[in-house]
C-alpha positions as CSV (number, residue, x, y, z in Angstrom):
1,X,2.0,-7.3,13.9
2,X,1.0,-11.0,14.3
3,X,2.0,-14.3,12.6
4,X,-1.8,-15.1,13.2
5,X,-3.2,-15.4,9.3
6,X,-6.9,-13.5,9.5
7,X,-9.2,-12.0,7.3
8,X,-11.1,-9.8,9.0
9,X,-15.0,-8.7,7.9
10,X,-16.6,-5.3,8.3
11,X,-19.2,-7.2,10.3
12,X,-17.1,-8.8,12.8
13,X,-17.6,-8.4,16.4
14,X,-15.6,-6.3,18.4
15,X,-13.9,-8.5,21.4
16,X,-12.6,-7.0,24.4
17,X,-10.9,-8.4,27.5
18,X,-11.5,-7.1,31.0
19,X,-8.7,-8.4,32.5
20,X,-5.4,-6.8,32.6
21,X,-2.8,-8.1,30.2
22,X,-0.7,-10.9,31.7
23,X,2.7,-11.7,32.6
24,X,2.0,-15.0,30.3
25,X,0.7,-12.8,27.2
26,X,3.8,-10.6,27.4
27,X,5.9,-13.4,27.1
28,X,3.9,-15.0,24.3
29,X,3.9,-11.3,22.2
30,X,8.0,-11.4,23.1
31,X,7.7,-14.9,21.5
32,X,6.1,-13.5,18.2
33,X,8.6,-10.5,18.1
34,X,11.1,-13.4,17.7
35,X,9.4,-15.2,15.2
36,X,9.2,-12.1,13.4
37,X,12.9,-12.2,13.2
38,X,12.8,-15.4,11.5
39,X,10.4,-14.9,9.3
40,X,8.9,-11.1,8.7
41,X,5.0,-11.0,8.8
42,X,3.9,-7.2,8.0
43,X,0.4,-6.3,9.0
44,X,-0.2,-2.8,7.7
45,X,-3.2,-0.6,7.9
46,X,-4.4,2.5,5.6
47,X,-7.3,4.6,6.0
48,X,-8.7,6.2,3.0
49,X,-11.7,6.8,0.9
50,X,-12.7,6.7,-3.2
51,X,-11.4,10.0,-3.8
52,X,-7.7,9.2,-2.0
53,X,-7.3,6.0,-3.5
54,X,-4.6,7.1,-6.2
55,X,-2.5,8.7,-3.4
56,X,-3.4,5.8,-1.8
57,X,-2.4,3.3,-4.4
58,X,1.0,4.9,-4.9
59,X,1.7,4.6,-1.0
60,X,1.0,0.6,-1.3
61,X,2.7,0.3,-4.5
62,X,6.2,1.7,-3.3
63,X,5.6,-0.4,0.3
64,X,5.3,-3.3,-1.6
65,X,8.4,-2.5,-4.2
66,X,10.6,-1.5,-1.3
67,X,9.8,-4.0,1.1
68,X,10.5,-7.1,-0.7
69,X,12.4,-8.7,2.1
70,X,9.5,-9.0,4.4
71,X,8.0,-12.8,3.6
72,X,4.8,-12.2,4.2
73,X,2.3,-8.8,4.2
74,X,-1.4,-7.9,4.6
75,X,-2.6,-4.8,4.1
76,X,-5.9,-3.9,5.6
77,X,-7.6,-0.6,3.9
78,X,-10.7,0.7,6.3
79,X,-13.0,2.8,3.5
80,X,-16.6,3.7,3.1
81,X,-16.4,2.1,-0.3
82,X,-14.4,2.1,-4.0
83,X,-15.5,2.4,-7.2
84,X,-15.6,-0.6,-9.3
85,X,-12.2,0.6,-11.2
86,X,-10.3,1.2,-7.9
87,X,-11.1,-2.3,-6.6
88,X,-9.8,-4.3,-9.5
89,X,-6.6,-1.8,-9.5
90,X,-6.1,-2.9,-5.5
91,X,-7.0,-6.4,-6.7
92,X,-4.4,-6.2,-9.2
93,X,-1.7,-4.3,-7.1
94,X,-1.8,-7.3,-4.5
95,X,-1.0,-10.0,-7.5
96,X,1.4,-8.2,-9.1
97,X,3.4,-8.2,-5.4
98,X,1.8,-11.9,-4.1
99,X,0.6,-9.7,-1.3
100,X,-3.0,-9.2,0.2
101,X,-5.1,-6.7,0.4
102,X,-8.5,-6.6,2.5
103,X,-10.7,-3.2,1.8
104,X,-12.9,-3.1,5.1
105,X,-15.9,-1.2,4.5
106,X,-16.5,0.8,7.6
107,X,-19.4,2.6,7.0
108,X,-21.3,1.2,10.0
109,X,-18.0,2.1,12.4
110,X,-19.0,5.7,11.0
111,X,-22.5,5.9,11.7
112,X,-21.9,4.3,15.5
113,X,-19.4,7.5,16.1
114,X,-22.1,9.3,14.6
115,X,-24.6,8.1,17.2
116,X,-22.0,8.7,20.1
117,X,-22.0,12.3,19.5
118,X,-19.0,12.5,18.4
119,X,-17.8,15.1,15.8
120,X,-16.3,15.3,13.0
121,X,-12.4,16.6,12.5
122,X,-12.6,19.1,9.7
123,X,-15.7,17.5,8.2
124,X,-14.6,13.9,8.3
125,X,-14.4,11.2,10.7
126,X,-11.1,9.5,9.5
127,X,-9.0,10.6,12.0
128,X,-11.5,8.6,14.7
129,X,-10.9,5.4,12.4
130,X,-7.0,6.1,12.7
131,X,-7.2,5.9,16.7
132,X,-9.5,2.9,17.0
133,X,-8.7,0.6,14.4
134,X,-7.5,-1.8,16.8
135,X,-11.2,-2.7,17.6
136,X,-11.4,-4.1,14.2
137,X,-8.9,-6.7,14.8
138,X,-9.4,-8.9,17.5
139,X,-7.1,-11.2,16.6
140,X,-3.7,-9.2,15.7
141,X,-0.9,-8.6,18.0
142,X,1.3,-5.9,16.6
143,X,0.1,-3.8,13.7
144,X,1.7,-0.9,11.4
145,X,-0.6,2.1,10.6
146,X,0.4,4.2,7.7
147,X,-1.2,7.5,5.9
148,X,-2.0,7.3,2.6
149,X,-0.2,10.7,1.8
150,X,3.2,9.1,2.1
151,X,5.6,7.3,-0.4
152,X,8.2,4.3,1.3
153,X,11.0,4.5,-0.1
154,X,12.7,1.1,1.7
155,X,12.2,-1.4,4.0
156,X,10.1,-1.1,7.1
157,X,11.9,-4.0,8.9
158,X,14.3,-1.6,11.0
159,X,10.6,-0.6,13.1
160,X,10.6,-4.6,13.7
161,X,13.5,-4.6,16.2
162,X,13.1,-0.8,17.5
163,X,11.5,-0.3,20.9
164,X,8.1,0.1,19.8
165,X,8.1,-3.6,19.2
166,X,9.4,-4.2,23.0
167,X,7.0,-6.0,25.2
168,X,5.5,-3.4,26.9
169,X,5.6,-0.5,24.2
170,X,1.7,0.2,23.4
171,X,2.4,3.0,21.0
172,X,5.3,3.7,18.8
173,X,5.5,7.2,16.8
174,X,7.5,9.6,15.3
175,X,8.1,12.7,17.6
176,X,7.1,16.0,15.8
177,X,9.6,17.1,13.4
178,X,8.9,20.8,13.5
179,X,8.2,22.6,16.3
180,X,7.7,20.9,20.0
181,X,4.5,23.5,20.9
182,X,1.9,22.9,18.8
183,X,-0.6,22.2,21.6
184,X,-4.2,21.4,22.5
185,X,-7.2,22.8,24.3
186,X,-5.9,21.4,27.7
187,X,-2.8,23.1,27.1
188,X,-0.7,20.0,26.3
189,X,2.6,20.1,24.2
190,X,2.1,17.4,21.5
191,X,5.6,15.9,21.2
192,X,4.4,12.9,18.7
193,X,2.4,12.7,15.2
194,X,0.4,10.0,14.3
195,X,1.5,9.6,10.2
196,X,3.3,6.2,10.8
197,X,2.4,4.7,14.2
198,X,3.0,1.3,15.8
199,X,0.1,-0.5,17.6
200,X,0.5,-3.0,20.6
201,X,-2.9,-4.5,19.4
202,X,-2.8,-6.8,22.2
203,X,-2.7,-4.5,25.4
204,X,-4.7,-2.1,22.9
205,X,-7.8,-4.6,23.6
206,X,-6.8,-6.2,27.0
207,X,-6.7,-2.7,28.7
208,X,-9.5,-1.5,26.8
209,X,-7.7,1.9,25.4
210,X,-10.7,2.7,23.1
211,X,-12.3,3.3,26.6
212,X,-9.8,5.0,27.9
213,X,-9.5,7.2,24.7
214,X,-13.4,7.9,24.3
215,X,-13.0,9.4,28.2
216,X,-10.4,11.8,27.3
217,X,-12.5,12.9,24.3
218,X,-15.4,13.4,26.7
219,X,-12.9,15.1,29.3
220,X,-10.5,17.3,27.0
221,X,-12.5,17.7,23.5
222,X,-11.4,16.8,20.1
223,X,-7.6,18.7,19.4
224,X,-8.0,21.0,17.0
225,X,-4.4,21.0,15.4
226,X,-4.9,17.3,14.8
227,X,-7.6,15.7,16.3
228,X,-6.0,11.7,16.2
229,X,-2.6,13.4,17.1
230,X,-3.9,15.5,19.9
231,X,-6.3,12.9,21.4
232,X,-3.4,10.1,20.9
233,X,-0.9,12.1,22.8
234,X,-2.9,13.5,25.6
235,X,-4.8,9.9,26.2
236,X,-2.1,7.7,25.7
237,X,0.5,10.0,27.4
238,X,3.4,8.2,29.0
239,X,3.0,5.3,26.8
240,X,4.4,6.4,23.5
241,X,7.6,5.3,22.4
242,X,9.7,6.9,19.9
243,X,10.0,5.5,16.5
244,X,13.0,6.3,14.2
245,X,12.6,10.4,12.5
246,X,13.1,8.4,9.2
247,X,9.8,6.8,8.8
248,X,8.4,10.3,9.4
249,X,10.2,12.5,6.5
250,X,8.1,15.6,6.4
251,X,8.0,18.2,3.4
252,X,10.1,20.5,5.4
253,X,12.8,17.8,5.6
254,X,12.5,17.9,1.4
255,X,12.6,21.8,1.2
256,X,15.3,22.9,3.5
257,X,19.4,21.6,3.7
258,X,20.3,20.1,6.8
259,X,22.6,22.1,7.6
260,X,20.3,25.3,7.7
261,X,17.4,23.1,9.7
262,X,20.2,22.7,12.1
263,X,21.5,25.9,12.4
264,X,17.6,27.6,12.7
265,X,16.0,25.1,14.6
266,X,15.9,25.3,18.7
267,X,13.7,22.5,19.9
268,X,14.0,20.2,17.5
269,X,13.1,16.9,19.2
270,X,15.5,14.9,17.7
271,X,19.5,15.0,18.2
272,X,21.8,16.3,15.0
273,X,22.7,12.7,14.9
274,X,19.5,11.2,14.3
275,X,18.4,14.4,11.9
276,X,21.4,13.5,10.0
277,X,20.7,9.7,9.5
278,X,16.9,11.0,8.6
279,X,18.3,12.8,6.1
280,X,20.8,10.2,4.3
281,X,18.2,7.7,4.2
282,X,14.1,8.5,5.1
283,X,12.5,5.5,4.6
284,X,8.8,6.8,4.4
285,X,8.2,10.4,2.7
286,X,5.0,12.5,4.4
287,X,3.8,14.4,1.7
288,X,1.6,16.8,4.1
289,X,0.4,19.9,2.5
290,X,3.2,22.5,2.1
291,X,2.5,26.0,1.5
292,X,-1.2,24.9,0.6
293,X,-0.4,22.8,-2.0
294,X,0.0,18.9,-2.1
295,X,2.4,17.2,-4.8
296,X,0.3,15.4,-6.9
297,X,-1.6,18.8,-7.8
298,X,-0.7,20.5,-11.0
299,X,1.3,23.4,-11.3
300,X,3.0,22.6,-7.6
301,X,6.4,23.1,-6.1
302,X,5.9,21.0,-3.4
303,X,9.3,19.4,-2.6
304,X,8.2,15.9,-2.7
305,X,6.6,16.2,-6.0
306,X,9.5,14.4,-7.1
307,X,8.7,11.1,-5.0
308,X,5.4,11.1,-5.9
309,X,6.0,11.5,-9.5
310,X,8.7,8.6,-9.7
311,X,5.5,5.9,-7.7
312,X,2.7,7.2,-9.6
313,X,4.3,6.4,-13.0
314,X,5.2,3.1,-11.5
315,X,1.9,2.8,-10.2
316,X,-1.8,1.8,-11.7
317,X,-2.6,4.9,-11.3
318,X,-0.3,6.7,-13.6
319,X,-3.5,8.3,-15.5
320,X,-4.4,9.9,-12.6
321,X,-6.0,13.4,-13.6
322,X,-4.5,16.1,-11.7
323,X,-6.1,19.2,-10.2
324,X,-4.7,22.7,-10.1
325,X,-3.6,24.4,-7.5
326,X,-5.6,26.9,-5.4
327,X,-3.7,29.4,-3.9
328,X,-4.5,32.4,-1.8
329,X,-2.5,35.8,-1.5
330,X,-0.5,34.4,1.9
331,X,0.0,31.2,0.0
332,X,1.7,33.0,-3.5
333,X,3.7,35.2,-0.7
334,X,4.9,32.5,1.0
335,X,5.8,30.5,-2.6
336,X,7.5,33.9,-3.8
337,X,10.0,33.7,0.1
338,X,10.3,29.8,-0.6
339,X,11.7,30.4,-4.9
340,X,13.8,33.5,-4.2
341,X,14.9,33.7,-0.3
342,X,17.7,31.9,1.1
343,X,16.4,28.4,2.6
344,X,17.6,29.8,6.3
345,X,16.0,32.7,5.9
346,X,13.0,30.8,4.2
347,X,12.9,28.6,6.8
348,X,12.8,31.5,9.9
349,X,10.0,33.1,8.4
350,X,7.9,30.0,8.0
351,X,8.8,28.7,11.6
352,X,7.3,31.9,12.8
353,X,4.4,31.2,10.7
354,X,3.8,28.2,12.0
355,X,3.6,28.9,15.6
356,X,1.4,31.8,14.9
357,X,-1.1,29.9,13.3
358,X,-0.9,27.3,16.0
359,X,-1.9,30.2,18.5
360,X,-4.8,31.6,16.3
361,X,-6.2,28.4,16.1
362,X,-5.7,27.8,20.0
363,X,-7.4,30.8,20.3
364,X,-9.9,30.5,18.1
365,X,-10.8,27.1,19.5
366,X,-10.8,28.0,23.3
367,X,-13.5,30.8,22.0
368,X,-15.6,28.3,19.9
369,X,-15.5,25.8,23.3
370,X,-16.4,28.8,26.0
371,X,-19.5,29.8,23.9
């Protein structure tokens, strides 16, 4: 977040401070928090290509619609590139709102990862972009970074006085909603997810965390359950602070009552109370894959379909062609346990589910590394 206007290039140069961060520059970034009170300045960042900019569209469009009391907002997109009819729809979006949008081409980021040796996540270097965006801000203090599979459905201003936004917070995100032991190849338990996340730009680059990040990728390997969510919590651990369950609503959270999340869940990470508040009002949907299928698919039951239904027809993308779905024979099991099983008893199965997967693919990965 900053109340510094820029408009940042894909050539710019990357600046980093060696020096520690200051007693003086905390007490200027507590000065800019104030401001912020006074008068809101949102810097939000996306990461998405051509093929996600419908999903990503609908995500902007309900931030903007919802977040009308914030005076001013930037949102930065880093892509490899849009089509000519996406661009003039982002073009459009921002005058509609009298908001600004800045599509970063990031190609050249890509090819420099490339040359590092490191690889890709799942055929894609995204979630490298996700962790080290901060390099392509020099000039920011505080920044928002958002997925483009989500839909907002109010104001982001609560995040502006929460404890990510204290002085000394370098990371702010959501603790994992589901289960507290999806872990890594070192073995770590992965409290956080990386969907919403709030950046200390400023001790980001004074304390030169990309460095400190790209040793703990050399050290540990890329996490395979998540690579930006397993790097970010094992590099950065002891300096994440928890940001409201809210402005992480998973599909889950859509699919199952309360009441029966409460009453099956053992390690939840959050306390009833704050469950309970996530529930009465989420203020950003994650629209993960659930059950193999995603909600702007056609022929889905995904719970949030209905959220992204109501943005997309409110969006410019509302002629957006959907896909089937492609299911497999676990997949139509676990849809057949979702449409006829009682939600606890749904809900049992797929926890179990869930942590066995998470140990195959332990497994498989530990294998793949020992080799």
């Amino acid at each position: 977040m900053s109340t510094n206007e820029t408009n940042p290039t894909q050539d710019r140069q990357v600046k980093r401070a060696d020096e520690a961060i200051t007693e003086n520059q905390f007490r200027e970034t507590a000065a800019t928090q104030q401001r912020h009170e006074d008068k809101k300045s949102a810097h939000i960042v996306y990461v998405f290509d051509n093929n996600y900019a419908p999903i990503g569209g609908v995500s902007i469009t309900s931030l903007f619609e919802n977040n009308q009391d914030i005076d001013e907002m930037t949102v930065y997109i880093l892509t490899e590139g849009f089509n000519e009819e996406n661009e003039k729809k982002f073009a459009q979006l921002a005058d509609m709102y009298n908001r600004k949008i800045v599509c970063m081409n990031v190609s050249e980021k890509i090819k420099e990862y490339k040359s590092m040796g490191l690889k890709p996540y799942r055929g894609s270097y995204v979630p490298y972009l996700k962790m080290f965006f901060p390099d392509f801000f020099p000039e920011m203090d505080r920044m928002i970074y958002i997925d483009a599979d989500t839909v907002v459905l109010r104001s982001i201003s609560p995040l502006f006085k929460s404890d990510a936004f204290a002085a000394d917070a370098l990371l702010g995100m959501v603790k994992h909603s589901v289960i507290s032991d999806t872990g890594n190849v070192a073995g770590y338990e992965a409290p956080f997810n990386s969907e919403v996340m709030v950046f200390n730009v400023l001790r980001w680059r004074t304390e030169d965390w990309t460095a400190k990040i790209m040793d703990s990728i050399r050290k540990n390997g890329v996490i395979v359950l998540s690579a930006d969510e397993g790097i970010l919590n094992v590099a950065c651990k002891g300096e994440i602070t928890a940001i409201p369950l809210e402005f992480t609503f998973d599909p889950i959270f859509c699919a199952i009552p309360q009441k029966d999340l409460l009453t099956v869940a053992k390690n939840m990470l959050y306390t009833p109370e704050e469950i309970a508040s996530a529930y009465d009002a989420p203020a950003i949907i994650h629209m993960a894959i659930f059950l193999g299928e995603k909600p702007w698919q056609l022929g889905t039951i995904h719970p949030a379909k209905v959220y992204f239904d109501e943005w997309l027809e409110k969006s410019l993308w509302k002629d957006y062609v959907r896909q089937p779905v492609k299911t497999t024979f676990l997949y139509s099991v676990e849809k057949w346990m979702y449409q006829h099983l009682p939600k606890r008893v749904f809900y049992r199965i797929w926890l179990f589910s869930q942590k066995f997967f998470v140990k195959q693919e332990l497994k498989r990965l530990r294998a793949t590394n020992a080799t």
